[in-house]
C-alpha positions as CSV (number, residue, x, y, z in Angstrom):
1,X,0.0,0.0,0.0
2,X,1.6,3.5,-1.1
3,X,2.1,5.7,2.0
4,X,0.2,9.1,2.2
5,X,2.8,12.0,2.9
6,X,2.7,13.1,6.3
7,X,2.1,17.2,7.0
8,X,3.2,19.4,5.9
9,X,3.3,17.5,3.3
10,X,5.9,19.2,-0.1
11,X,5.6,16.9,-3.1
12,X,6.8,19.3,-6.3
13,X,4.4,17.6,-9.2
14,X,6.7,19.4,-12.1
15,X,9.4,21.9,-11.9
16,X,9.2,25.8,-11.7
17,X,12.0,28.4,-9.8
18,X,11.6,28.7,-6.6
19,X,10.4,31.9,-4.8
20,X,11.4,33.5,-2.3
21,X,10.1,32.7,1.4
22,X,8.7,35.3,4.0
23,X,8.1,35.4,7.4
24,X,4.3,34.7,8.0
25,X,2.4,37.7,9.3
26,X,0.7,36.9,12.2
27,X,0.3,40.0,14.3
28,X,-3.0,41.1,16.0
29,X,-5.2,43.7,14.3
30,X,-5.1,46.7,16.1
31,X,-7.6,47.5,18.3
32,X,-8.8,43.8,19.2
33,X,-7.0,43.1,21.8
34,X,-5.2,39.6,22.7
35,X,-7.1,38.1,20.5
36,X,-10.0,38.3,17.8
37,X,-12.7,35.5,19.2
38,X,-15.3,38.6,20.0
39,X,-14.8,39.8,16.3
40,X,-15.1,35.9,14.9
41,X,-18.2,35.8,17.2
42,X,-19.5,38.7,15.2
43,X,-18.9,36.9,11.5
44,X,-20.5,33.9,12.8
45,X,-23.5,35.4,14.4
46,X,-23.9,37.2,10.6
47,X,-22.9,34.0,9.1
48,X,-26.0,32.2,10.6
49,X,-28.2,35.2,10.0
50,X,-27.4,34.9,6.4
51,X,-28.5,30.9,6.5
52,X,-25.2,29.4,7.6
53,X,-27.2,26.1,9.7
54,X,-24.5,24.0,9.9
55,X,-23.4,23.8,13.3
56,X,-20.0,22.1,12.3
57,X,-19.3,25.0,9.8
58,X,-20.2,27.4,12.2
59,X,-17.9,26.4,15.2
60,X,-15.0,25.6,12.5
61,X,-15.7,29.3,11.2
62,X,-15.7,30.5,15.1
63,X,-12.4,28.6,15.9
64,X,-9.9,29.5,13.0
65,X,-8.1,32.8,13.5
66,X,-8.7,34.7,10.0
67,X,-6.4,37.4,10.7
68,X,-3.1,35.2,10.7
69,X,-3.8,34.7,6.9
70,X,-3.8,37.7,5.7
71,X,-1.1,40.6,5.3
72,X,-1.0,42.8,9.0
73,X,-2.1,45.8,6.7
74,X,-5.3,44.0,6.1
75,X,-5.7,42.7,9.3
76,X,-8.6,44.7,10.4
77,X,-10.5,43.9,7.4
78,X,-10.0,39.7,8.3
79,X,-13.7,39.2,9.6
80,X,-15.6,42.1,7.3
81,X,-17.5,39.2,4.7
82,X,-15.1,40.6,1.5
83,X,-12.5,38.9,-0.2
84,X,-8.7,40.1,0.5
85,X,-5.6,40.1,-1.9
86,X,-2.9,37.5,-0.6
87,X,-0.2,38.0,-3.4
88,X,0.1,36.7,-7.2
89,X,-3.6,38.1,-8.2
90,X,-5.1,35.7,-5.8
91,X,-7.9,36.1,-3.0
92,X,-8.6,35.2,0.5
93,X,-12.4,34.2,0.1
94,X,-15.3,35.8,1.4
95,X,-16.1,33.8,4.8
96,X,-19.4,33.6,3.5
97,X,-18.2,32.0,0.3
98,X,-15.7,29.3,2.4
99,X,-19.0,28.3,4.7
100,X,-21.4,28.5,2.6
101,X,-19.2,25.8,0.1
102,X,-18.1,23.8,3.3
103,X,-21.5,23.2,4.1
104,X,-22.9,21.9,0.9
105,X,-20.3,19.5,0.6
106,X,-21.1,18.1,4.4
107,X,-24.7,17.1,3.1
108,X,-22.8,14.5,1.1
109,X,-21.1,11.7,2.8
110,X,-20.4,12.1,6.4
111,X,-18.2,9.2,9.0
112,X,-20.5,7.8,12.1
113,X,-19.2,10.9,13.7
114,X,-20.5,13.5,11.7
115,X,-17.2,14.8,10.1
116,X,-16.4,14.6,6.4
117,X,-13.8,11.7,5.3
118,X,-11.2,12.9,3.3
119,X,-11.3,15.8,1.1
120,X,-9.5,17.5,-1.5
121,X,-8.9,21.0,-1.5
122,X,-7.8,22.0,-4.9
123,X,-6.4,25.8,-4.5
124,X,-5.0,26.3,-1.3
125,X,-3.9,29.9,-1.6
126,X,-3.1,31.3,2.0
127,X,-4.1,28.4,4.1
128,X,-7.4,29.6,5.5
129,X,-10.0,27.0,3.8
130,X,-8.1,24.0,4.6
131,X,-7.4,24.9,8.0
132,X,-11.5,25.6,8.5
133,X,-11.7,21.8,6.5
134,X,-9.7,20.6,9.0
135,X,-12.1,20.9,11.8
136,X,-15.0,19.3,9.6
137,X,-13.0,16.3,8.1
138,X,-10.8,13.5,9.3
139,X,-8.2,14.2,6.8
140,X,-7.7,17.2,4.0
141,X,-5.2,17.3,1.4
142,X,-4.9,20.9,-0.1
143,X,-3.0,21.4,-3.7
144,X,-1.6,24.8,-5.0
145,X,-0.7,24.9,-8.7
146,X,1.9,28.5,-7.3
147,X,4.6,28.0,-5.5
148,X,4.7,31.3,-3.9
149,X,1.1,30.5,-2.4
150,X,2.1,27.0,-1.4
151,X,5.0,28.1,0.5
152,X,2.7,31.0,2.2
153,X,0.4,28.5,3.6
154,X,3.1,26.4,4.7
155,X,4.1,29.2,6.4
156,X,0.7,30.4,8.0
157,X,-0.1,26.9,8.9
158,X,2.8,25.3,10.9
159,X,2.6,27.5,13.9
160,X,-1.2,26.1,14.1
161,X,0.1,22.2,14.0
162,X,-2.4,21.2,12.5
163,X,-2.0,17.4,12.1
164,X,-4.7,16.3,9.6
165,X,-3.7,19.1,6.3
166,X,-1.2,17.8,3.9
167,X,-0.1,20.2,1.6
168,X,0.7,19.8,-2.4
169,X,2.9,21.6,-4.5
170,X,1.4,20.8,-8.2
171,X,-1.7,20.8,-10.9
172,X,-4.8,20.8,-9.2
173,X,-7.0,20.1,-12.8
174,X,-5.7,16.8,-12.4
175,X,-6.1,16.0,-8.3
176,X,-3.8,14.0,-6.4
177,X,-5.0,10.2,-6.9
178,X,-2.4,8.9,-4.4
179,X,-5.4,10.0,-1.8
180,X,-8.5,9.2,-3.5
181,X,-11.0,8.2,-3.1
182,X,-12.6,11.2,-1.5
183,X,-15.5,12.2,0.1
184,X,-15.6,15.2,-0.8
185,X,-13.3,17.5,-3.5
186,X,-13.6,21.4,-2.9
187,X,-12.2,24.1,-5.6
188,X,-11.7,27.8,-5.1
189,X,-11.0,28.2,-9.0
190,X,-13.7,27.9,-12.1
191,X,-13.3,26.3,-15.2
192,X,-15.9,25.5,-17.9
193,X,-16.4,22.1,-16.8
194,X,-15.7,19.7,-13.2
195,X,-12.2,17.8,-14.5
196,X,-12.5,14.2,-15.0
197,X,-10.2,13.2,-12.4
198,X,-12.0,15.1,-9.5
199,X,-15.1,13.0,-10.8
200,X,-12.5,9.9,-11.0
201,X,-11.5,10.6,-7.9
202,X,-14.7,11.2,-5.6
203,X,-16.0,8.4,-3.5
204,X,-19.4,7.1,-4.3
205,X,-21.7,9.1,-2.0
206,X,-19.0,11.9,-2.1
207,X,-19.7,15.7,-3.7
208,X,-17.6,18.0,-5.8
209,X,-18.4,21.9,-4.7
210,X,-16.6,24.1,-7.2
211,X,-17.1,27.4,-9.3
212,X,-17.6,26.3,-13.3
213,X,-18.2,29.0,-15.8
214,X,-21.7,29.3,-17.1
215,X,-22.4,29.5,-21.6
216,X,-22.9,33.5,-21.0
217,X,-19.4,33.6,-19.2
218,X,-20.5,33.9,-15.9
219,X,-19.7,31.7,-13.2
220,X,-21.8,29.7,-11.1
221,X,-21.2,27.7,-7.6
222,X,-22.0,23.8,-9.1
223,X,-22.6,20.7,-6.9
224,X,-21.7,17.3,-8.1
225,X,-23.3,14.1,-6.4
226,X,-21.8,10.8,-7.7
227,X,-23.4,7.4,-7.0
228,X,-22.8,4.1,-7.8
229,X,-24.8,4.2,-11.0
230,X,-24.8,8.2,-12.2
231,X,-22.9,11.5,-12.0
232,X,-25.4,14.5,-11.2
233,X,-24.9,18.3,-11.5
234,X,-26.7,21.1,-10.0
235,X,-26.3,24.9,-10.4
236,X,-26.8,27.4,-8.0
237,X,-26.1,30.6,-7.4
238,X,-23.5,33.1,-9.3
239,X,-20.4,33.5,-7.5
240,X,-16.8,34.7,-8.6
241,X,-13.6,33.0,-8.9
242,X,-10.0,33.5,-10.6
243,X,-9.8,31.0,-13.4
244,X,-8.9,27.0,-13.0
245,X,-5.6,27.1,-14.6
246,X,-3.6,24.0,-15.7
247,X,0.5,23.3,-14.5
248,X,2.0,24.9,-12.6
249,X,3.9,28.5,-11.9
């Protein structure tokens, strides 16, 4: 039986130069004291107003520290529900977004316990999603297609310890089979259709929750259920993404 990597996982897919590393930024925003649980309380609270029911999703939302993903010069933006730049023309989601995706992929498949199996993250820019994953699944793997983003959430993620996220240097469009199946495959980029090998890859029971682009060129949040006979699709609502590139940069 192959071996999954342990975290942090590093396995380079392909070969691109290296970038330079920074020293995470994980200073306080001013102004909220030794920590930011009363301002989390406050994106939650909004979160559930807004239809947010899950209480998994909710508590995982509560629990993960926003602010030490982002730059300290947006820091006081962390728990507004807007997206924030996090380098290489990439964005930090909108919380609202990252719960409202988490928790349509928990009405798929779900472990005695209530958590999610294993999942595939395919985008892991900063960190934040697969950290929030983390406290809904047994096990997350998280892929990055740019280096610079993959070494960032390296970065932002080893003080937290978390011991379930392995991270992936390489081409998300074509998932990482040395983990599948699994339960559930989350993208934060759009394409004009679900890759084959995410569909390939997904347990029976197990859902796909990703961005795909729409005939007029819009995109739309898609949900795919696969059972052991058929593949279903179903669109919701519109929703905005960077573009689900191929290789690796």
């Amino acid at each position: 039986m192959t071996r999954r990597p342990g975290f942090p996982a590093r396995i380079d897919l392909g070969s691109a130069p290296a970038a330079p590393r920074k020293a995470p930024s994980h200073a306080v925003p001013a102004g909220m004291g030794l920590d930011s649980q009363a301002f989390r309380g406050r994106m939650v609270g909004k979160l559930a107003a807004e239809g947010i029911s899950d209480a998994q999703v909710l508590a995982a939302m509560q629990s993960v520290e926003r602010h030490r993903f982002v730059d300290s010069a947006l820091a006081n933006q962390s728990y507004e529900d807007t997206s924030l730049p996090i380098g290489l023309g990439q964005t930090i989601s909108k919380p609202s977004v990252v719960a409202r995706m988490i928790e349509l992929l928990m009405a798929g498949q779900r472990t005695p316990g209530g958590r999610l199996g294993r999942v595939l993250e395919v985008g892991t820019g900063c960190g934040y999603q697969a950290a929030v994953l983390a406290c809904v699944a047994i096990e997350v793997y998280s892929i990055e297609r740019l280096r610079g983003l993959h070494e960032k959430a390296r970065d932002n993620l080893r003080p937290l310890r978390i011991a379930n996220v392995h991270l992936l240097f390489g081409d998300g469009m074509a998932g990482y089979a040395r983990g599948a199946p699994y339960a559930g495959i989350i993208a934060a980029a759009g394409g004009e259709a679900i890759p084959q090998a995410w569909i390939d890859q997904l347990a029976p029971g197990g859902r796909i929750v990703a961005p795909m682009v729409m005939p007029q060129g819009a995109q739309a949040l898609c949900v795919v259920e696969k059972t052991a006979s058929e593949v279903k699709q179903t669109v919701l609502e519109t929703v905005h993404f960077v573009p689900l590139k191929s290789g690796i940069a």
